[in-house]
Legacy VTK file of the C-alpha trace (Angstrom):
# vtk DataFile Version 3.0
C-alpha trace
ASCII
DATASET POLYDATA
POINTS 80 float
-48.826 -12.031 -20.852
-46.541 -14.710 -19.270
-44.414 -14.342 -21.991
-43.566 -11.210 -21.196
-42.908 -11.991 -17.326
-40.548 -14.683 -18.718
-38.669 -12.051 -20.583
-38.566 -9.784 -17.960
-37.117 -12.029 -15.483
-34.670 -12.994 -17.280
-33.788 -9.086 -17.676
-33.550 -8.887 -14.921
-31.324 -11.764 -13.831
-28.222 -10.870 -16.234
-28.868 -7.196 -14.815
-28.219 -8.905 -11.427
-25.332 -10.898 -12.364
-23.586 -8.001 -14.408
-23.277 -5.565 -11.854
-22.217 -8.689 -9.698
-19.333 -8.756 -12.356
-19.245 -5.378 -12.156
-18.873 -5.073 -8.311
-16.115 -7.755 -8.540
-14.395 -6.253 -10.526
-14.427 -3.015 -9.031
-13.061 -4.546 -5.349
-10.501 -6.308 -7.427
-8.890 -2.686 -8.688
-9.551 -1.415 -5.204
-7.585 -4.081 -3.816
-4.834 -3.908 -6.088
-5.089 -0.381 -5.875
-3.859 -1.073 -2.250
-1.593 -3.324 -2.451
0.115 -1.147 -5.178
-0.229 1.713 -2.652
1.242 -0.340 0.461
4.116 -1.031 -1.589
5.161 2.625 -2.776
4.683 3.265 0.712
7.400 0.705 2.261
9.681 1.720 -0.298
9.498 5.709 0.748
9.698 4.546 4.321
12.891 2.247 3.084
14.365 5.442 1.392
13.772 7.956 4.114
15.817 5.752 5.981
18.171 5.441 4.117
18.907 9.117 3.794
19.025 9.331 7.707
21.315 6.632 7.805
23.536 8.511 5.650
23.099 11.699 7.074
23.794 10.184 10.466
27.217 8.258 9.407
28.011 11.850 7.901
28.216 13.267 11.265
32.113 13.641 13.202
32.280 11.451 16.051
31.918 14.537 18.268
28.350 15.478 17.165
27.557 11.983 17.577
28.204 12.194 21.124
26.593 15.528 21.263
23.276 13.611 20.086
24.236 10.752 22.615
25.482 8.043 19.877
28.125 6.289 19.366
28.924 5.216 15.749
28.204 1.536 16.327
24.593 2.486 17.038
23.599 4.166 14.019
22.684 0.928 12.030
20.712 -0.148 15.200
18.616 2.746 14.978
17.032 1.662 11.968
16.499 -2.587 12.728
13.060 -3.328 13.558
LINES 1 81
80 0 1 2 3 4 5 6 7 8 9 10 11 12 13 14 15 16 17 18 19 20 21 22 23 24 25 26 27 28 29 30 31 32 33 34 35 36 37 38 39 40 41 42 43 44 45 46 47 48 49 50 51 52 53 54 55 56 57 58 59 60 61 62 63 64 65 66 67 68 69 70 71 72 73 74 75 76 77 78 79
């Protein structure tokens, strides 16, 4: 009978410490996962300025001042 308890203990600790692995693992992906996801997301934000920027420099100096910029101020829009 104690024989048995041995074995079973020891089931149950590398059950234990492979869904520990297993749970590491998992918040590892999730994190990259993230981090992947943060940077796709800086580079839309980076290209959706960049098209305003454009679209803004297209503009004649009249519409500009229709809007209530100057052509100097366009690249100042956009600094953080």
């Amino acid at each position: 009978m104690e024989d048995t308890t041995t074995i079973n203990f020891r089931r149950m600790q590398y059950f234990h410490a492979g869904y520990a692995m297993v749970e590491t693992v998992v918040e590892l992906a999730v994190a990259g996962a993230r981090a992947i996801s943060g940077v796709f997301a800086a580079i839309a934000r980076a290209q959706r300025q960049a098209r305003a920027r454009h679209e803004l420099r297209r503009l004649s100096d009249h519409m500009l001042r229709d809007i209530g910029l100057e052509r100097g101020q366009i690249d100042r829009l956009f600094r953080r």
